[in-house]
Residue frames as qw, qx, qy, qz and C-alpha x, y, z in Angstrom:
[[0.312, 0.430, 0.189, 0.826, -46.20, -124.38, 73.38],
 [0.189, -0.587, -0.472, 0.630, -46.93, -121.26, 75.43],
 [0.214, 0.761, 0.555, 0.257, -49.08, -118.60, 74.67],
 [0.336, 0.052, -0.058, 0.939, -47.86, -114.95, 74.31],
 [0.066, 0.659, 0.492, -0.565, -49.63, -111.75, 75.24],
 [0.348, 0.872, 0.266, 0.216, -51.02, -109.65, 72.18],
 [0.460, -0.294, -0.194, 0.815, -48.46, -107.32, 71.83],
 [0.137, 0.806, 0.233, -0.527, -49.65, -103.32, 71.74],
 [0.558, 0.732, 0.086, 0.380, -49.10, -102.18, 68.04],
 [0.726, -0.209, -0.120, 0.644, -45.65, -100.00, 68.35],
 [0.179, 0.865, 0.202, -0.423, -45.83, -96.05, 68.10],
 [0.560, 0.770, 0.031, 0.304, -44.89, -94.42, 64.48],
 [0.553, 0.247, -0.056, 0.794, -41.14, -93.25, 64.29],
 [0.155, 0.265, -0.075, 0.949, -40.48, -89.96, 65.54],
 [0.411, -0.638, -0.226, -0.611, -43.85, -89.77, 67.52],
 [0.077, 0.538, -0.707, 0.453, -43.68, -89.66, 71.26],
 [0.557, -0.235, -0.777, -0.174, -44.52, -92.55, 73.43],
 [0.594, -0.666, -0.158, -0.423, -46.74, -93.05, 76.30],
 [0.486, -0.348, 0.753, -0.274, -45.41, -94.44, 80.06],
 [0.799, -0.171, 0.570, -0.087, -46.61, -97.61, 78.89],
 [0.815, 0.512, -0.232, 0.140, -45.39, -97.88, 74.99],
 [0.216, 0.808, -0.501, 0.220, -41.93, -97.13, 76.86],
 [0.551, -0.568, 0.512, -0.336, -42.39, -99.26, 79.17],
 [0.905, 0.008, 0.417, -0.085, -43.00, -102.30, 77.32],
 [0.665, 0.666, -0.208, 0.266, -40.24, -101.07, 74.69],
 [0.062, -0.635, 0.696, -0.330, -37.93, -101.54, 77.90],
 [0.614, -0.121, -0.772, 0.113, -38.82, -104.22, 79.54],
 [0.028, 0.013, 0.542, -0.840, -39.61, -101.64, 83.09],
 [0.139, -0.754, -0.633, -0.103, -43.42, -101.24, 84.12],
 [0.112, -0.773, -0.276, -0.560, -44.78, -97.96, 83.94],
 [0.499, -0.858, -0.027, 0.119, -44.84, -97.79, 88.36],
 [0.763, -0.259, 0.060, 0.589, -40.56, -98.75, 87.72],
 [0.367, 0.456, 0.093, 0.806, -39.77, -95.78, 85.29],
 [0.150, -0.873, -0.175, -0.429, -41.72, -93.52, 87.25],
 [0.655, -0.746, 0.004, 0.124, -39.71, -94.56, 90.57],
 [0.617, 0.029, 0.061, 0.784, -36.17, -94.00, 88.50],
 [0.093, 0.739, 0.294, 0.599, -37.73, -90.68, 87.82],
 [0.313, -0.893, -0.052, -0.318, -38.74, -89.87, 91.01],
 [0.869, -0.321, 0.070, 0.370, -35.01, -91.30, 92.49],
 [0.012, 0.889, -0.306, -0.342, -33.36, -88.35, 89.90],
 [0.669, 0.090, 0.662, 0.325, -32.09, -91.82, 87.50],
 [0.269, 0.360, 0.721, 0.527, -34.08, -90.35, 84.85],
 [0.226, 0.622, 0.229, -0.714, -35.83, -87.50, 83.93],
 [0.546, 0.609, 0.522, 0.243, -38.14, -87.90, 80.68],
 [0.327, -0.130, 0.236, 0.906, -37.18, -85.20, 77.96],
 [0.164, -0.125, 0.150, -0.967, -40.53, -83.81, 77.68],
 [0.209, 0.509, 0.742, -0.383, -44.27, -83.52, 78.65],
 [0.078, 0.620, 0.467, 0.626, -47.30, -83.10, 76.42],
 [0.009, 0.370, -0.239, 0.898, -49.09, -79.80, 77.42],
 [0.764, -0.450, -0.296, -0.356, -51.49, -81.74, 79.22],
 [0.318, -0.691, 0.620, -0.193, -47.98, -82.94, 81.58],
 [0.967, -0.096, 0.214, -0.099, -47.73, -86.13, 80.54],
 [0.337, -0.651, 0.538, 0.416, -44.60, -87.72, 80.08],
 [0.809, 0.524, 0.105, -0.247, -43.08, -88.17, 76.89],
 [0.675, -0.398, 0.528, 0.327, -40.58, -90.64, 76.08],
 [0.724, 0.582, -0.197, -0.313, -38.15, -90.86, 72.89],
 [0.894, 0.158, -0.357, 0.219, -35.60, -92.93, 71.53],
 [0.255, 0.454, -0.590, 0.617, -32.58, -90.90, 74.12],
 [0.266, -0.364, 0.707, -0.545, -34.89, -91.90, 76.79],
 [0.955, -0.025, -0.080, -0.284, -35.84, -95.23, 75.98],
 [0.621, 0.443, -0.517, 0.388, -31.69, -96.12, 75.57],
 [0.031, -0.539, 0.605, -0.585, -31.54, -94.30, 78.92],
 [0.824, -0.206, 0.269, -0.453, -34.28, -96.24, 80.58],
 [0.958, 0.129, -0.254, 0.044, -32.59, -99.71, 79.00],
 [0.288, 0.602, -0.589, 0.455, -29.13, -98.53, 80.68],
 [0.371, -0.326, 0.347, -0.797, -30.62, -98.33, 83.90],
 [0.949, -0.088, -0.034, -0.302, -32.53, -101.44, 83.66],
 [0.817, 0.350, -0.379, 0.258, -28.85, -103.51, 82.33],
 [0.060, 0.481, -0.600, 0.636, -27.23, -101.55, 85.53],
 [0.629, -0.330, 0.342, -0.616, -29.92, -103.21, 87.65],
 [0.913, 0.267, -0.280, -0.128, -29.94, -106.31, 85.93],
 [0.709, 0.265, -0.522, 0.393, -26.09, -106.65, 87.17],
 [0.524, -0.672, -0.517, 0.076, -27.14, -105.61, 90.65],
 [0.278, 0.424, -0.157, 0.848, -26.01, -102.17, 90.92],
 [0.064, -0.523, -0.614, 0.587, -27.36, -100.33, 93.99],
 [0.247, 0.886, 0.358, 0.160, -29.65, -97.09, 92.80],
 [0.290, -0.878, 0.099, 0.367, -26.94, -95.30, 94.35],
 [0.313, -0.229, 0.635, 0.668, -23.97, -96.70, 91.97],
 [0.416, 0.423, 0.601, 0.535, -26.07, -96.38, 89.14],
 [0.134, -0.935, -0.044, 0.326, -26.94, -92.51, 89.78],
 [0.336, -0.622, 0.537, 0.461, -22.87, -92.47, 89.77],
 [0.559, 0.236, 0.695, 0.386, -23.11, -95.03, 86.22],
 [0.227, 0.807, 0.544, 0.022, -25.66, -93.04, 84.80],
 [0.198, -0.949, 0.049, 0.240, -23.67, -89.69, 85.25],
 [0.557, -0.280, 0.692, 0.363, -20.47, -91.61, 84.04],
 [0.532, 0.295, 0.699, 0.377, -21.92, -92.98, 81.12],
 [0.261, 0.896, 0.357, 0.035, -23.62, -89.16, 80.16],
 [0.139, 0.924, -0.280, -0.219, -20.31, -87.32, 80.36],
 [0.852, 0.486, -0.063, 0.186, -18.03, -88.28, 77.46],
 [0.434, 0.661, -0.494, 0.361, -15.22, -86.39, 78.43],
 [0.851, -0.474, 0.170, -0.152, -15.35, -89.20, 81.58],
 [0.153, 0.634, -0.757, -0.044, -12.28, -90.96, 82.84],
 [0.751, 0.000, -0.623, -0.217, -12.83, -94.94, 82.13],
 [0.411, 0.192, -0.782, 0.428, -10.77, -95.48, 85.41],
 [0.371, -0.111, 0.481, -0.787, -13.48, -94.13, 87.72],
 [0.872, 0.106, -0.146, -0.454, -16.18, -96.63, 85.64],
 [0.645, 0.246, -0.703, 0.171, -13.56, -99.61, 86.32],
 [0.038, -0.265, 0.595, -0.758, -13.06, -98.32, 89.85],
 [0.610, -0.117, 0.142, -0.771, -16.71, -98.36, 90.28],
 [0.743, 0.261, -0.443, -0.429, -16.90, -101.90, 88.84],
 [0.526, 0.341, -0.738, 0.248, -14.42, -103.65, 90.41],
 [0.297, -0.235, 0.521, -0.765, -15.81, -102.14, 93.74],
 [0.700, 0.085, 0.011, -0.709, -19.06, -103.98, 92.88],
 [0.623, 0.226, -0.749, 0.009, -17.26, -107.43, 91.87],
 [0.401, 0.223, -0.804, 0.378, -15.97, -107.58, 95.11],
 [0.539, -0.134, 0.273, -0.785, -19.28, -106.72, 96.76],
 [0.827, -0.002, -0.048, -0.560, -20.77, -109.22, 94.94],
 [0.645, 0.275, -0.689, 0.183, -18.48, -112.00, 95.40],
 [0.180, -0.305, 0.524, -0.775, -18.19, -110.81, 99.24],
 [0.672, 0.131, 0.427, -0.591, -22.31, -112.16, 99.43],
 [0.874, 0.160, -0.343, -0.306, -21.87, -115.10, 96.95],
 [0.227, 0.291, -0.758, 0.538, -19.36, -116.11, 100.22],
 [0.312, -0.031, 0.616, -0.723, -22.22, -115.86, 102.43],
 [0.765, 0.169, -0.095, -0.614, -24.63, -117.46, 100.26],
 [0.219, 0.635, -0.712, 0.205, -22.31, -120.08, 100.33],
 [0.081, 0.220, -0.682, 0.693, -21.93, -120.35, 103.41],
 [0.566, -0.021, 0.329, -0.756, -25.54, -120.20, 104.49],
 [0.743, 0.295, -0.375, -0.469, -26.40, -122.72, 101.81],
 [0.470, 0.252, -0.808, 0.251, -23.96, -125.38, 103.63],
 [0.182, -0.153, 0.581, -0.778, -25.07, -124.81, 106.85],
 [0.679, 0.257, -0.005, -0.688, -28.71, -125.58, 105.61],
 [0.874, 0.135, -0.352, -0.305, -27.90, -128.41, 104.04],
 [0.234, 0.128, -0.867, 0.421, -25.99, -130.21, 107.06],
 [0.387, 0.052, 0.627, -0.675, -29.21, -129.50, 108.94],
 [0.812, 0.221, -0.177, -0.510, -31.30, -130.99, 106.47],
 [0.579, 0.278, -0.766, 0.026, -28.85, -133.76, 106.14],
 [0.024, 0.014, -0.779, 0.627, -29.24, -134.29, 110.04],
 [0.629, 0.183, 0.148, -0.741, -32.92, -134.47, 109.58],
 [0.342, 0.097, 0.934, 0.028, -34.81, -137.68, 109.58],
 [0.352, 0.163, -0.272, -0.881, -38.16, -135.52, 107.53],
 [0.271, -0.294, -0.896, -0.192, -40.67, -138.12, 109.18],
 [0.468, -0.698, -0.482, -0.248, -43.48, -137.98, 111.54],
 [0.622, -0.457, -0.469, 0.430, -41.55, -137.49, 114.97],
 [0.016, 0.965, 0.224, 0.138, -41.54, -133.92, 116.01],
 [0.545, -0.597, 0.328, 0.490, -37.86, -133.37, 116.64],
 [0.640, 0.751, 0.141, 0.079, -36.28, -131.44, 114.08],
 [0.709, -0.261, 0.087, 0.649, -32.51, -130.66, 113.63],
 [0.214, 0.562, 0.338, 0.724, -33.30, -127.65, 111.22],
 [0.457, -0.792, -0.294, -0.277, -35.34, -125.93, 113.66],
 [0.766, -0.272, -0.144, 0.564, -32.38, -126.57, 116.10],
 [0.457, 0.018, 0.192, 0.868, -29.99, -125.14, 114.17],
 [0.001, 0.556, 0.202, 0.806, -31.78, -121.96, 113.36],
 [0.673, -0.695, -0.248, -0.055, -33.06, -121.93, 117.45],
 [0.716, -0.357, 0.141, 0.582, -28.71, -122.27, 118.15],
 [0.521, 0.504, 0.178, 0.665, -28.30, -119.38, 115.68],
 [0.252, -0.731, -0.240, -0.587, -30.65, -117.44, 117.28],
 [0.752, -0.585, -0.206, 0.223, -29.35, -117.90, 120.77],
 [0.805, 0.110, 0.160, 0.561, -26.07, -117.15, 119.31],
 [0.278, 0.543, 0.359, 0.707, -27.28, -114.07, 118.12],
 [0.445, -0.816, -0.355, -0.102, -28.86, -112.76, 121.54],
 [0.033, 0.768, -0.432, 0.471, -26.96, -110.17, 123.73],
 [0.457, 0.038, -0.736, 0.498, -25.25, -111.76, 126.46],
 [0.113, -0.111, -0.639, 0.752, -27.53, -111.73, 129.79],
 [0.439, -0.084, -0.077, -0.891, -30.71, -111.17, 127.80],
 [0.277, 0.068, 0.847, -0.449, -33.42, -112.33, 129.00],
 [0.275, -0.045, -0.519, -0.808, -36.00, -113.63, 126.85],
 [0.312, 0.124, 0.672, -0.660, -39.75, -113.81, 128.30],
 [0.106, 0.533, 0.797, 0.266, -43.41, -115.33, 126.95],
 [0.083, -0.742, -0.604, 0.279, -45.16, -112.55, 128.80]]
């Protein structure tokens, strides 16, 4: 059985919460909200008069959006564009599809290359004896990538 952290007691209804009650009522750490903030994601609705931020329930929802857009690996940029989307109602759905679909085929695009890399990797392992003798086919292959990868006529030097 695993042991949980204590959790902080939760703030009263209707009072506002600190950076870290919000945080841990999102699931973001205190440094993450502050860097949607300072990215223009989020802007808390207000500050005590002392300037601290103060979060309520419309920006605890927003701050979970934002997290669920990251979660499915938006960039900060598309979620800006989400985030904007999702605040004006009298949006058209087709630009939030648009946006989506774009993002499918992104990610599909680099689960091709993960793929891909992942084969590669395991043919050099497979071509690997993983004993004592100091010849390595892995090493190789990532040495033949890296040749591969050099400009034509360059000249690579110890000194």
């Amino acid at each position: 059985m695993t042991e949980s952290r204590p959790r902080r007691p939760l703030a009263p209804a209707g009072r506002p919460l600190t950076i870290g009650e919000a945080a841990a009522r999102t699931g973001l750490s205190p440094k993450m909200i502050r860097y949607y903030e300072q990215e223009g994601l989020f802007v808390p609705q207000a500050r005590s008069a002392a300037g601290y931020r103060q979060y309520g329930e419309a920006d605890l929802h927003a701050l979970r959006f934002i997290r669920s857009a990251r979660d499915l690996g938006f960039s900060l940029k598309q979620i800006a564009e989400l985030t904007g989307l999702w605040r004006d109602r009298g949006r058209a759905s087709a630009e939030v599809k648009r946006l989506a679909l774009a993002h499918i085929e992104s990610l599909e695009a680099k689960a091709t290359l993960l793929r891909g890399m992942a084969a590669t990797l395991r043919e050099l392992a497979r071509r690997c004896h993983g004993d004592d003798r100091p010849d390595c086919p892995i090493l190789e292959g990532i040495e033949d990538g890296a040749r591969a990868q050099a400009p034509a006529g360059a000249c690579h030097s110890d000194t």
